[in-house]
C-alpha positions as CSV (number, residue, x, y, z in Angstrom):
1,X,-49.8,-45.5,-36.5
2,X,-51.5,-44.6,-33.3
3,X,-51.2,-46.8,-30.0
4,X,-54.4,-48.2,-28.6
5,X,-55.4,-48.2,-24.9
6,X,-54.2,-50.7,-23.5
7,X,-51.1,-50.8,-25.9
8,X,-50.5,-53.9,-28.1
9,X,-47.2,-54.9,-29.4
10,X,-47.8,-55.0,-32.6
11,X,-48.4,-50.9,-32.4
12,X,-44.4,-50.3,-32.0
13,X,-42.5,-49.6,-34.6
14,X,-39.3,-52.2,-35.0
15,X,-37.0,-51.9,-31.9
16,X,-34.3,-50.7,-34.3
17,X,-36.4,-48.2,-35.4
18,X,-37.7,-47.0,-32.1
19,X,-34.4,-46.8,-30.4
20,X,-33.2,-44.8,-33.3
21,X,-35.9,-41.9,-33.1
22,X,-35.5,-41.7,-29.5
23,X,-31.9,-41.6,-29.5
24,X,-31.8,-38.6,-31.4
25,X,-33.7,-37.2,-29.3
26,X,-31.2,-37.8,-26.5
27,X,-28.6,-36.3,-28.3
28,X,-30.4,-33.5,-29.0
29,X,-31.0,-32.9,-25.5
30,X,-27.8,-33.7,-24.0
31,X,-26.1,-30.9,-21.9
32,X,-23.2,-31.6,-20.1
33,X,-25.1,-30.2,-16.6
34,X,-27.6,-33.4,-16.7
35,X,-25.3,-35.0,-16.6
36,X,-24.4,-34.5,-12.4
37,X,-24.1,-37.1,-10.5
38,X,-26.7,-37.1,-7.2
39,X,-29.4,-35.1,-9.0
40,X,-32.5,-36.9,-10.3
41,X,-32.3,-36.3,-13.8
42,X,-35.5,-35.6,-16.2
43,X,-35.7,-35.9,-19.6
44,X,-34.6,-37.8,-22.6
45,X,-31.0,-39.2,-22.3
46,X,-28.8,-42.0,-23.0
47,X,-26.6,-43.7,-21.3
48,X,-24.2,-46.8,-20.9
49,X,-28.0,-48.6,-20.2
50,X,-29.9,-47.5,-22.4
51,X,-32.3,-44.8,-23.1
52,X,-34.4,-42.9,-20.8
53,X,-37.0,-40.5,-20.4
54,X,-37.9,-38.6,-17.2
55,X,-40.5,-35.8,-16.7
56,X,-40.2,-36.1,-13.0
57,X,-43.6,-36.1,-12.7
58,X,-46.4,-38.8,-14.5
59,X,-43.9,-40.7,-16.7
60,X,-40.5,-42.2,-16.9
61,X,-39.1,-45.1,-19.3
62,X,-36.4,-46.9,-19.8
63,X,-35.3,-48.9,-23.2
64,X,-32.5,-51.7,-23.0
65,X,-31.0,-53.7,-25.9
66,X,-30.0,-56.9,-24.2
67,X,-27.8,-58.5,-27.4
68,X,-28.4,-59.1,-30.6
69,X,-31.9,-58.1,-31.9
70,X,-33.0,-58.2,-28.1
71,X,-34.5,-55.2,-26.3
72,X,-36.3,-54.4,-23.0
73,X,-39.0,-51.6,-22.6
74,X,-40.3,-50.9,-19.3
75,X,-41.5,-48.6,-17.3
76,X,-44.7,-46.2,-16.4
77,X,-47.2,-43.8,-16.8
78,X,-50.1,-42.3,-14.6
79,X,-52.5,-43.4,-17.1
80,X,-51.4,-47.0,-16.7
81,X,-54.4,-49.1,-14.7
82,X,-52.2,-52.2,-14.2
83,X,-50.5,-52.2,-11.8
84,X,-53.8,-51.7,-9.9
85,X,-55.7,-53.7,-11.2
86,X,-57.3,-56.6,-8.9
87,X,-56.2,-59.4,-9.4
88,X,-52.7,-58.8,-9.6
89,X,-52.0,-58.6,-13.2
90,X,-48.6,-60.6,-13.7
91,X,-46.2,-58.1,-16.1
92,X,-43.6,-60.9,-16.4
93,X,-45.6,-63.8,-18.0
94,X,-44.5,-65.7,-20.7
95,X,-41.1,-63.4,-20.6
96,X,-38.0,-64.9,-21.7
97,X,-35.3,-66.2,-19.7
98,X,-32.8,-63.4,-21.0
99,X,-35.0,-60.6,-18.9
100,X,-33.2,-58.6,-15.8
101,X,-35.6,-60.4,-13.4
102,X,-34.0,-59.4,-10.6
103,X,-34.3,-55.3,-11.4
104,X,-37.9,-55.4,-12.8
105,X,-39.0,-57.9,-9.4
106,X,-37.2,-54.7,-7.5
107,X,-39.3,-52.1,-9.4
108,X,-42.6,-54.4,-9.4
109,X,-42.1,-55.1,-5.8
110,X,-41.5,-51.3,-5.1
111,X,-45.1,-50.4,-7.1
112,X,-42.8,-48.7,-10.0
113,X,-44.0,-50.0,-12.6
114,X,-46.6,-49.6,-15.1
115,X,-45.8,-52.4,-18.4
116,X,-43.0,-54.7,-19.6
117,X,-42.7,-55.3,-23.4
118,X,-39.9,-57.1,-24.6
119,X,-38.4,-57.8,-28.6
120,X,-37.1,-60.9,-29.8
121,X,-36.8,-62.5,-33.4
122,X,-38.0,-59.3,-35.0
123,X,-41.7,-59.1,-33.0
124,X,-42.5,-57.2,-30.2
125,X,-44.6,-58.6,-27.3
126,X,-45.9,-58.7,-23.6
127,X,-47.7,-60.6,-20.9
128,X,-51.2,-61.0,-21.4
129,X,-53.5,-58.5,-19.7
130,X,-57.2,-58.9,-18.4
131,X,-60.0,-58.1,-20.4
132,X,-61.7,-54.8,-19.2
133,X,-58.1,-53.3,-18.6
134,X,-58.5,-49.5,-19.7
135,X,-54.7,-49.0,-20.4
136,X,-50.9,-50.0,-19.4
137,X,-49.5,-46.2,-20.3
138,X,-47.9,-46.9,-23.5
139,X,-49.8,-44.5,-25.8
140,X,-49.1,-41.4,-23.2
141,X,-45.6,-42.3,-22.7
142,X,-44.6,-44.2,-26.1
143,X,-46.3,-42.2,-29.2
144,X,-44.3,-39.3,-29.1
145,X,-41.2,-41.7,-30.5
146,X,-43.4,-44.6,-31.8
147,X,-45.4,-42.3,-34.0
148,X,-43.5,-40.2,-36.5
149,X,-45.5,-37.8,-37.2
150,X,-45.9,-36.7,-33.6
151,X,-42.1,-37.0,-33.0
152,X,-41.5,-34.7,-36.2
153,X,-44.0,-32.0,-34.5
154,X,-41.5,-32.1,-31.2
155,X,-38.5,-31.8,-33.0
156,X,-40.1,-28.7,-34.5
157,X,-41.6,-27.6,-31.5
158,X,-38.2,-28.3,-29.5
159,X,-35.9,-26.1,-27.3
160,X,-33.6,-26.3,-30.6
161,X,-36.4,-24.8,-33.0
162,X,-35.6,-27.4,-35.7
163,X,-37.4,-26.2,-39.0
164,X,-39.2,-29.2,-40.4
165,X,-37.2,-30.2,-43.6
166,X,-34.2,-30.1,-40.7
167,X,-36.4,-32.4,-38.4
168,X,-37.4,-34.8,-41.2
169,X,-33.8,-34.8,-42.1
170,X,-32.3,-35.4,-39.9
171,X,-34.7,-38.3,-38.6
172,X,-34.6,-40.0,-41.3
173,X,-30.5,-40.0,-41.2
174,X,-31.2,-41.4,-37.7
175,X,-33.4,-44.1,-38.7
176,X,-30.6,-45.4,-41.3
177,X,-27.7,-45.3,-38.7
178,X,-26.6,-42.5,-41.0
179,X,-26.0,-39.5,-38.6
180,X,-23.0,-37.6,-38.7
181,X,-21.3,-35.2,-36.5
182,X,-21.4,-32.8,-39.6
183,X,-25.4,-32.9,-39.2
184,X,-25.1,-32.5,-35.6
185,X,-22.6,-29.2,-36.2
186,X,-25.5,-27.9,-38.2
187,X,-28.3,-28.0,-35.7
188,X,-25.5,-26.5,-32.9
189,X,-25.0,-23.3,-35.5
190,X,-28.2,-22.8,-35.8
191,X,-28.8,-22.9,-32.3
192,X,-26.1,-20.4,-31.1
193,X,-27.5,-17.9,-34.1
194,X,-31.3,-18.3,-32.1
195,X,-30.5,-16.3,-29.0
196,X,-34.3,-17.4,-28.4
197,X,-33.1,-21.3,-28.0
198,X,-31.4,-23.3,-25.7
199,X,-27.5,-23.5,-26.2
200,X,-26.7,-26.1,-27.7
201,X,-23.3,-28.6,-25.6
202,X,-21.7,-30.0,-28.9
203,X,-19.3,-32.3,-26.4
204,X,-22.2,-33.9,-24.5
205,X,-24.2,-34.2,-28.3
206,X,-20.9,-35.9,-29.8
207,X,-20.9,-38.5,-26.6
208,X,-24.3,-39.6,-26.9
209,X,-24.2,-39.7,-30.2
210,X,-21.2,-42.4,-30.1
211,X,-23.4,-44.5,-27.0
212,X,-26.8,-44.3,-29.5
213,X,-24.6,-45.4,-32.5
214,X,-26.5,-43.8,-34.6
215,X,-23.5,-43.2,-37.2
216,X,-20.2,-45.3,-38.2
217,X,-17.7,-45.0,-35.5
218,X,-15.2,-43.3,-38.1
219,X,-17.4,-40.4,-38.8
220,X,-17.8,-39.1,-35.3
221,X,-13.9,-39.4,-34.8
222,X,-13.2,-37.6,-37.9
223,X,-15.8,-35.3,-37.9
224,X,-16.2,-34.7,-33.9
225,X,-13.2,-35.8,-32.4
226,X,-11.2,-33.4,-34.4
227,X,-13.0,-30.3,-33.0
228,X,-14.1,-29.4,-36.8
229,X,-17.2,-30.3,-38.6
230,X,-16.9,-32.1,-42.2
C-alpha cells in the first residue's frame, strides 16, 4: 500500500498495526548508550511517550496512544509543504477534544511541525488541507513502517543483518502481540556471531520490549527477567 503525496488517512495501516511494526523496530535498535540523558537522540526508540524516530537531520516523528483505541501521530518531514503554505493551513481542524493542544500549539507555534493525524473508533484522519498542496511528509517519513514490504527490506538491510524468513518472522510475531524474549535472544546470538554487525544490548531490547508490549507481560519476566532465554 503506498502513501500518496499529500498523505491521506486512509493509506495507514490500523494504529495497532502501525505501532506494532515500528515498535519492533525500537527494540531492535535500542542500546543502552541512546539512552543518555542531555544528548539529542536519533533514531527509532520508545519510550514512556511513545515511539519516536529521529534522523537528526530532514525528519523526526513521534506516535502517542492517548487511551483506548486512541493514537496521535505528528510530526515532520522536509518534503512536507504545509506548514508553508499561504494561507496558513490549520493542522488542528476538526481534531478532537482528547488532543495535547497545548504541546502541538508549542511545536506549531515554534514552526516544528509538518502534519497531525489522529485515530479514533478504528479510522484514521486529519485536518483538511488545500487543494494544490504537493505533500504533508507522510510518504518520506511514514512508509518505511506503513508499508510492509519496505519495512521487511530494512529489517534485512539493518545493522542486525536479519535474514528475511527471520524478518518476516519475526514481524509478523510483532503484529500479533506475540513477541517473546526467546525471539529476541535469537536475533542477539546471531548478532554477537556477525563480528560485521552492531552488538546487540539484550537489557535495553528486553525494556523496550515490555514499554512496546508487544508480548504478554509473563513471557518477558520468565523468559528475560531470568537472564535465560526459553
Amino acid at each position: 500500500m503506498a502513501i500518496d503525496r499529500p498523505g491521506r488517512p486512509e493509506n495507514l495501516p490500523a494504529a495497532d498495526v502501525l505501532w506494532a511494526r515500528w515498535a519492533l523496530v525500537a527494540v531492535l535498535e535500542a542500546t543502552a548508550g541512546a539512552e543518555a540523558r542531555g544528548v539529542h537522540r536519533g533514531g527509532t526508540w520508545i519510550d514512556d511517550r511513545g515511539l519516536h524516530l529521529d534522523d537528526r537531520g530532514s525528519t523526526w516523528w513521534t506516535f502517542e496512544r492517548l487511551g483506548e483505541g486512541r493514537y496521535l501521530l505528528y510530526g515532520e518531514d522536509e518534503s512536507s509543504a504545509v506548514k508553508w503554505h499561504k494561507p496558513a493551513v490549520d493542522m488542528l481542524a476538526q481534531a478532537p477534544e482528547w488532543l495535547p493542544y497545548e504541546r502541538l500549539r508549542s511545536l506549531l507555534e515554534g514552526g516544528e511541525l509538518g502534519c497531525v493525524y489522529w485515530y479514533e473508533n478504528g479510522a484514521w484522519a486529519r485536518a483538511p488541507y488545500p487543494a494544490g498542496l504537493d505533500d504533508d511528509g507522510l510518504d518520506c517519513g511514514m512508509s518505511r513502517f506503513a508499508v510492509r514490504e519496505e519495512l521487511l527490506r530494512d529489517l534485512i538491510a539493518s545493522e542486525r543483518g536479519l535474514p528475511r524468513g527471520r524478518a518476516d518472522g519475526l514481524l509478523a510475531a510483532a503484529e500479533a502481540r506475540g513477541l517473546t524474549a526467546a525471539e529476541i535472544q535469537e536475533v542477539l546470538d546471531a548478532a554477537a556471531a556477525a563480528a560485521e554487525h552492531v552488538p546487540a544490548d539484550r537489557e535495553a531490547m528486553l525494556r523496550s520490549l515490555e514499554l512496546a508490549a508487544l508480548a504478554a507481560p509473563d513471557s518477558i519476566a520468565l523468559q528475560g527477567r531470568a537472564g535465560q532465554p526459553a
